[in-house]
C-alpha positions as a Python dict, from the first residue, in 0.01 Angstrom:
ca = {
    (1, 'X'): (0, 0, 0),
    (2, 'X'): (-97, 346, 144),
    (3, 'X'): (-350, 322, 457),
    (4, 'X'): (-466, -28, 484),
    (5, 'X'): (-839, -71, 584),
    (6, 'X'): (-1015, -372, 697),
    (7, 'X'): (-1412, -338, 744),
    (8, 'X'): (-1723, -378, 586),
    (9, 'X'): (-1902, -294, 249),
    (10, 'X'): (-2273, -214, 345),
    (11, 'X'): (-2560, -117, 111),
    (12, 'X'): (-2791, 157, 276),
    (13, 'X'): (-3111, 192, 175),
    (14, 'X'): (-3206, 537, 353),
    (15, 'X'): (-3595, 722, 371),
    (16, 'X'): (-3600, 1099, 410),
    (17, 'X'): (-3915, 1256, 541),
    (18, 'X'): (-3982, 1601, 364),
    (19, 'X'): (-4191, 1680, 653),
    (20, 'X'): (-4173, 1657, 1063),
    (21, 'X'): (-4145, 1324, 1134),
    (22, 'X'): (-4459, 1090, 1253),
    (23, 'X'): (-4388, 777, 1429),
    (24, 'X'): (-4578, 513, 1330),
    (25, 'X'): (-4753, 701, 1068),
    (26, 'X'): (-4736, 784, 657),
    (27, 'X'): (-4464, 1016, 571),
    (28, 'X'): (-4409, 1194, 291),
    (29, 'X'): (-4061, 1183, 96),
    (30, 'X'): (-3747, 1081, -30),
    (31, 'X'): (-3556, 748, -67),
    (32, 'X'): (-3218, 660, -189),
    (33, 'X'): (-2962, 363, -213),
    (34, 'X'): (-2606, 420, -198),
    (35, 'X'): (-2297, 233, -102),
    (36, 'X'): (-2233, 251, 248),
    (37, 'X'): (-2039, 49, 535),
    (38, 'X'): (-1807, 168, 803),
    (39, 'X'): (-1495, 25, 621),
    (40, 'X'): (-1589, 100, 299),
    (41, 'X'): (-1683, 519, 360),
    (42, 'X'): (-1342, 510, 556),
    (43, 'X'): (-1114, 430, 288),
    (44, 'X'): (-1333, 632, -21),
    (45, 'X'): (-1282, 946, 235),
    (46, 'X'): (-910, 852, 257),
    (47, 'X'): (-910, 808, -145),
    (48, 'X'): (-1080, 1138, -216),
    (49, 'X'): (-743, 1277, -40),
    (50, 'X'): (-546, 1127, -309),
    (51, 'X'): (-377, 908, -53),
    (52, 'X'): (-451, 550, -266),
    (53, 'X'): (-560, 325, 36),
    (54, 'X'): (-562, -72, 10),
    (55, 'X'): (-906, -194, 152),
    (56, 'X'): (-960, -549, 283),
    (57, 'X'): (-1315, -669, 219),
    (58, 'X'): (-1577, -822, 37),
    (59, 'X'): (-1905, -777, -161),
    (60, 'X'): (-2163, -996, -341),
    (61, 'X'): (-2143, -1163, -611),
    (62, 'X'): (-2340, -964, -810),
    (63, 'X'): (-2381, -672, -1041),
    (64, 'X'): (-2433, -488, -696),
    (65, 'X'): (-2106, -563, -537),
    (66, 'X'): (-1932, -571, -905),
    (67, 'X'): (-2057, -177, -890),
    (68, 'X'): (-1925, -152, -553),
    (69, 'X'): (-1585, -215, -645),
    (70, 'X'): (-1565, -38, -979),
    (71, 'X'): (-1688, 285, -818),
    (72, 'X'): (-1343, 238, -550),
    (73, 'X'): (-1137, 167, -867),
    (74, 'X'): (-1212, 492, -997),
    (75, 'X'): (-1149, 669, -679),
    (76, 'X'): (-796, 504, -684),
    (77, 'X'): (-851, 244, -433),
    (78, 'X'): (-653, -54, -412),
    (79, 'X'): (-899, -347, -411),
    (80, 'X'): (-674, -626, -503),
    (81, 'X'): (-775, -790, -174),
    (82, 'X'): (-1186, -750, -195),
    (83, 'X'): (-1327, -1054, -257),
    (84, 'X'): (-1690, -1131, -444),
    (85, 'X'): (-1837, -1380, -263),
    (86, 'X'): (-2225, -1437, -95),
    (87, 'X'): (-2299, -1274, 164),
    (88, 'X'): (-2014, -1061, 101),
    (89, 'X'): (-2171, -729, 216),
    (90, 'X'): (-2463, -615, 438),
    (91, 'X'): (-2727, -375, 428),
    (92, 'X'): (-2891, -72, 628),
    (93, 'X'): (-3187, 73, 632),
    (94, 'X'): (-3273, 344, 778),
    (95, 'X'): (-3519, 625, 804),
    (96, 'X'): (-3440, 998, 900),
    (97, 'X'): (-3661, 1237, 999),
    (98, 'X'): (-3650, 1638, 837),
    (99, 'X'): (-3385, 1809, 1034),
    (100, 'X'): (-3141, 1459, 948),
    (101, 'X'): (-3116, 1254, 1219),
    (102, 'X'): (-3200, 862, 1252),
    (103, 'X'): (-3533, 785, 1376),
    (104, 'X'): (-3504, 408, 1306),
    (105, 'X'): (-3266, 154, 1120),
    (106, 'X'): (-3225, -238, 1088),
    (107, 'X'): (-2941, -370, 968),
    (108, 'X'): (-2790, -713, 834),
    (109, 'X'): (-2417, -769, 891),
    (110, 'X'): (-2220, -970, 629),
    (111, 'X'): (-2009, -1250, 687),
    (112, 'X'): (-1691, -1201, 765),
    (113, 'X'): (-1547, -1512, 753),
    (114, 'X'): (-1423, -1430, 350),
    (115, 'X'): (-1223, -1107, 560),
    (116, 'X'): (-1009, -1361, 762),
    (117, 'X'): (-952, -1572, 464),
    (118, 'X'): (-811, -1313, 277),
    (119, 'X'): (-542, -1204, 597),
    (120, 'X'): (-471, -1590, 615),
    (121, 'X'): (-398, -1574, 193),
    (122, 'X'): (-235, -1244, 193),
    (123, 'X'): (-126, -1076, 524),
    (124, 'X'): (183, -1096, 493),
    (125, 'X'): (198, -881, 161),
    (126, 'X'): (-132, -674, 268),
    (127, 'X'): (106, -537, 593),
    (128, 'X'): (473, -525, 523),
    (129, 'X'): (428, -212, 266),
    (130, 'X'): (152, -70, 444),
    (131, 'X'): (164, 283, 572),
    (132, 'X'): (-109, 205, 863),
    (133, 'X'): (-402, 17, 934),
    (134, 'X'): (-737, 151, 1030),
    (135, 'X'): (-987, -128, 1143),
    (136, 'X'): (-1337, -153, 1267),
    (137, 'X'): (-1270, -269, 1619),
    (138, 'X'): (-1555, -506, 1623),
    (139, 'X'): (-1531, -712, 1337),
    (140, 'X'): (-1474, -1095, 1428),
    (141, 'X'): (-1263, -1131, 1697),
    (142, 'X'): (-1055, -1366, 1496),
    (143, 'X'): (-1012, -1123, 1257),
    (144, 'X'): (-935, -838, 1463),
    (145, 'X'): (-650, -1055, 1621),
    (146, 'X'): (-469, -1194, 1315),
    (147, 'X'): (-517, -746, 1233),
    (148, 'X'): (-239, -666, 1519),
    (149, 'X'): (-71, -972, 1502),
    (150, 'X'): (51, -864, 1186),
    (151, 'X'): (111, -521, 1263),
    (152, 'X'): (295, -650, 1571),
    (153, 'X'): (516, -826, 1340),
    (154, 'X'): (592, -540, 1055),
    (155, 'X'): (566, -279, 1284),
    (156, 'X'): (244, -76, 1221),
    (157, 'X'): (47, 157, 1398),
    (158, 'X'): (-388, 49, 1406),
    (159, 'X'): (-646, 296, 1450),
    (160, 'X'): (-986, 209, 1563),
    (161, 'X'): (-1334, 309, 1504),
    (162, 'X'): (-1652, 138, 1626),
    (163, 'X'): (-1964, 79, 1458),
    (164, 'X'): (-2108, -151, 1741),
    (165, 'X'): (-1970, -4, 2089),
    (166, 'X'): (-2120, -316, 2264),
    (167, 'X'): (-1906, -543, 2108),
    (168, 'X'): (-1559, -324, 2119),
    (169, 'X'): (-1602, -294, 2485),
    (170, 'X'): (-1498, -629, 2474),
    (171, 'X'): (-1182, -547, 2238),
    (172, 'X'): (-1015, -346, 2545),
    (173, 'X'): (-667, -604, 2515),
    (174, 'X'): (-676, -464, 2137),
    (175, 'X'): (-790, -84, 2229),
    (176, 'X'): (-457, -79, 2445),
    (177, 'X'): (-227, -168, 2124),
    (178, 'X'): (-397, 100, 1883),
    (179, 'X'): (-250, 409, 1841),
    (180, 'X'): (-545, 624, 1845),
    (181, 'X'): (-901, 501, 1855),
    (182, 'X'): (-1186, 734, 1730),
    (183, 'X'): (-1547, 721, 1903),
    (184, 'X'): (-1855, 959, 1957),
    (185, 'X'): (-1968, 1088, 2294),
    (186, 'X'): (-2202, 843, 2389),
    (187, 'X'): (-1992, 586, 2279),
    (188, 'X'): (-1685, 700, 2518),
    (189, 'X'): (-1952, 660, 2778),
    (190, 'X'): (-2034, 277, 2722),
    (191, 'X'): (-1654, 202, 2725),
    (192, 'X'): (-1622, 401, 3077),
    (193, 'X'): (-1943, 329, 3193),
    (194, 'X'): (-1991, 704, 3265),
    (195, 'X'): (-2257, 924, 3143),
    (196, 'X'): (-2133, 1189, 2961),
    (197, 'X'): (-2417, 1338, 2831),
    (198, 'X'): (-2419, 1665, 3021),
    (199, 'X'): (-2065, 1689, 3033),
    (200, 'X'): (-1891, 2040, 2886),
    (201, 'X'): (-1609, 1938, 2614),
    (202, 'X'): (-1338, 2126, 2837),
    (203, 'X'): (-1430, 1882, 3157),
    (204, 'X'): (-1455, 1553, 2927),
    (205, 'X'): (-1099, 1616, 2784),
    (206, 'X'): (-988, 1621, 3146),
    (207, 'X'): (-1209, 1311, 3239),
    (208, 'X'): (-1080, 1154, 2889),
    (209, 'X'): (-713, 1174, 3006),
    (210, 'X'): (-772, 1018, 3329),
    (211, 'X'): (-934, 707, 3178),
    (212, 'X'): (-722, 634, 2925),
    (213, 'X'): (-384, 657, 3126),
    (214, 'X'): (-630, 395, 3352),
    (215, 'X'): (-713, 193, 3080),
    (216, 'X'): (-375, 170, 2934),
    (217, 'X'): (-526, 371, 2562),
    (218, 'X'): (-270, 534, 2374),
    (219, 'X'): (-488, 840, 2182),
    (220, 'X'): (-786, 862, 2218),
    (221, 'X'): (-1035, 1126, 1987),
    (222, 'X'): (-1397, 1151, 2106),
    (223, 'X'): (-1648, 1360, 1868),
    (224, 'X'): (-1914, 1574, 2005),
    (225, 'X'): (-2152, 1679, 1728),
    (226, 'X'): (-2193, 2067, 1720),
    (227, 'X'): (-1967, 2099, 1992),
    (228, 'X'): (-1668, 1968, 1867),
    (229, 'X'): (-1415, 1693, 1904),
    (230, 'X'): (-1224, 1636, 2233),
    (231, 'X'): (-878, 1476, 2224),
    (232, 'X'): (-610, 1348, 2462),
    (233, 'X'): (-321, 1140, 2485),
    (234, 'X'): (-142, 947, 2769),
    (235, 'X'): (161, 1205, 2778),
    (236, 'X'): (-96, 1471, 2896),
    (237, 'X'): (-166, 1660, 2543),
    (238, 'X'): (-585, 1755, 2528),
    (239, 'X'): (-762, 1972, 2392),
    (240, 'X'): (-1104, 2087, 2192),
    (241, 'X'): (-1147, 2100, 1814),
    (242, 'X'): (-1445, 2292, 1753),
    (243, 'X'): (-1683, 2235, 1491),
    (244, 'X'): (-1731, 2397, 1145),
    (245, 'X'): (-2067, 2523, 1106),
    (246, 'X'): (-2272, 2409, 825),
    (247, 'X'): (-2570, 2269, 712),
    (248, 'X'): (-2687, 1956, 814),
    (249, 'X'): (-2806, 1743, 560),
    (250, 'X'): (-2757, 1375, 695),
    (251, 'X'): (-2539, 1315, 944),
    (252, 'X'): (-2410, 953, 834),
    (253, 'X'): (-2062, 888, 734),
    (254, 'X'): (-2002, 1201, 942),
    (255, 'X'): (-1799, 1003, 1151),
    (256, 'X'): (-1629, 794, 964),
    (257, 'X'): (-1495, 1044, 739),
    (258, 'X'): (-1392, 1255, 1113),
    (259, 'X'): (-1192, 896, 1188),
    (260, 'X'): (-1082, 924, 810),
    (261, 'X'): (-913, 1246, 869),
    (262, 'X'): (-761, 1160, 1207),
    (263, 'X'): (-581, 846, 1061),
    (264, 'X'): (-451, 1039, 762),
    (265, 'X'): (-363, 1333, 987),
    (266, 'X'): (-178, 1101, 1232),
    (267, 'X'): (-16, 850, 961),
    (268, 'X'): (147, 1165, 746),
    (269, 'X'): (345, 1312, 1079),
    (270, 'X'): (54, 1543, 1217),
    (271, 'X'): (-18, 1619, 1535),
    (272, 'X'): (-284, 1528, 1736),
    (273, 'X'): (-482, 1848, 1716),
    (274, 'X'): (-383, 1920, 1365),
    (275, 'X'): (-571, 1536, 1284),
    (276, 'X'): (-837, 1644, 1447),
    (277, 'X'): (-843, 1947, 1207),
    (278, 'X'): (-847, 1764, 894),
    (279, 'X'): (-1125, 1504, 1042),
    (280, 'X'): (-1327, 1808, 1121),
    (281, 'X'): (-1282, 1919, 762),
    (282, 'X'): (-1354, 1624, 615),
    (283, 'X'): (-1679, 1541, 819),
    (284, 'X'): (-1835, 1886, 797),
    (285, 'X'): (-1851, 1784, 352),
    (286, 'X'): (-1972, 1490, 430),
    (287, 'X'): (-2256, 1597, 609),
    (288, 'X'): (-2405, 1848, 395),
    (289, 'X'): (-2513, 1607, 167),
    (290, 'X'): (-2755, 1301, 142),
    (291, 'X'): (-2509, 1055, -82),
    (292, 'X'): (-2209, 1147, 225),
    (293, 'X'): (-1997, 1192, -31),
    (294, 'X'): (-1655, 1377, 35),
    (295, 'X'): (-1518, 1595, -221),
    (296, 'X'): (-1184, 1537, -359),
    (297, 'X'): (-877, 1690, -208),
    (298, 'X'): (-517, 1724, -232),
    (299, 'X'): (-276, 1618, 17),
    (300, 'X'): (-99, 1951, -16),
    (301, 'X'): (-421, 2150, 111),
    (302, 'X'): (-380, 1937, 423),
    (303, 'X'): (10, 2044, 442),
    (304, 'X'): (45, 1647, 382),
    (305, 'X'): (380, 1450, 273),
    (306, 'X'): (381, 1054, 202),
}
């Protein structure tokens, strides 16, 4: 089965303005539609490592969501366990202003109800040959549960990301039973209910290991844009990543393909630090780019053995 993800397919409809950015007026420039969602960048960035993840989803019932899957296919995704159903995916739009950064977004979730169905169908199989399981944290409750309940019973380590940090602050009972969950700066901040906004990456990695021995948290990575990504664990190992310099195109899916590299990184026998490494990799492609597409790799350039 490879890395098991659960999560989302999204659609994102995304508006570039060539120009600085007017609120509230005309702007001038670009706009594109590409396949997006939390889940579904996650396991294409783990598939362009030629690591053949299994995702758990579902997409319309249309030529849309047929695309969807066909595009995974080819990228040597297993998507046995996608279903095409309505209301199967969601959609994003968003509009960025000129140096890349969100200046406004609405977006429609999907129903998840068609996730749970296919755990209740075909958990058992999905997580007995799995490798790992990466999961957004704040999908259904229901489904998040029946998630480590079955990795409880086969024995598999869950990483978590967040899309929607005001939810997953009230997943804590599941953040204690992942073995590493992924967030950005502000994000960390919400789950503390701290402010670490002014805070230097050396002083949140010591702040970061006193909250999560507190909170009971395994691993825990937080990302800080152009300064880097902080991580500790509860035996006392921290540290700073710093980040690759490039340029910055969009900055969506920059994230999720940092968590991508983390979870590989951790499920092939890395260390912490050396995850971090390949998540940094990973995210600074990503983000050079306005489809956040990651270029293929092979697991060998990562020093990686399945």
């Amino acid at each position: 089965m490879g890395i098991v993800v659960i999560g989302d397919v999204f659609i994102d409809v995304k508006g570039y303005s060539t120009s600085p950015y007017i609120p509230y007026g005309r702007n001038a420039g670009t706009v594109v539609q590409i396949h997006g969602g939390v889940g579904r960048n996650v396991v294409e960035d783990i598939a362009n490592v030629e690591l053949e993840p299994t995702f758990v989803s579902a997409v319309d019932d249309d030529s849309m969501g047929e695309d969807v899957i066909r595009k995974l296919d080819r990228h040597k995704v297993n998507t046995q366990y996608m279903k095409k159903v309505e209301n199967g995916m969601g959609t994003w739009l968003a509009v960025f202003d000129h140096e890349g950064d969100v200046v406004g977004s609405i977006s429609k979730r999907p129903d998840h109800k068609w996730i749970e169905q296919i755990l209740d169908e075909h958990g058992d199989e999905i997580f007995k040959d799995a490798d790992s399981v990466a999961i957004e944290i704040d999908l259904d409750k229901d489904i998040v549960k029946k998630t480590f309940a079955y990795a409880e019973k086969y024995n598999k380590k869950v990483y978590a990301l967040v899309s929607n940090m005001s939810i997953a602050i009230e997943r804590r009972d599941f953040l204690r039973k992942t073995e590493c969950f992924v967030c950005n700066q502000q994000e960390a901040g919400i789950l503390f209910s701290e402010d670490y906004e002014n805070v230097s990456p050396e002083d949140l990695a010591d702040i970061l290991l006193e909250r999560i021995r507190s909170a009971t948290i395994s691993k825990m990575v937080v990302t800080m844009g152009d300064k880097g990504a902080v991580y500790v664990d509860e035996n006392g190992d921290k540290g700073v990543y710093p980040a690759l310099k490039v340029d910055v195109i969009d900055t969506t899916g920059a994230g999720d393909a940092f968590f991508s590299g983390v979870c590989i990184g951790l499920t092939y026998g890395k260390t912490l630090r050396e995850a971090c490494a390949i998540g940094t990799r990973l995210s600074s492609t990503v983000i050079c780019t306005s489809e956040n597409i990651c270029p293929r790799f092979m697991p060998e350039e990562f020093g990686l053995t399945r």
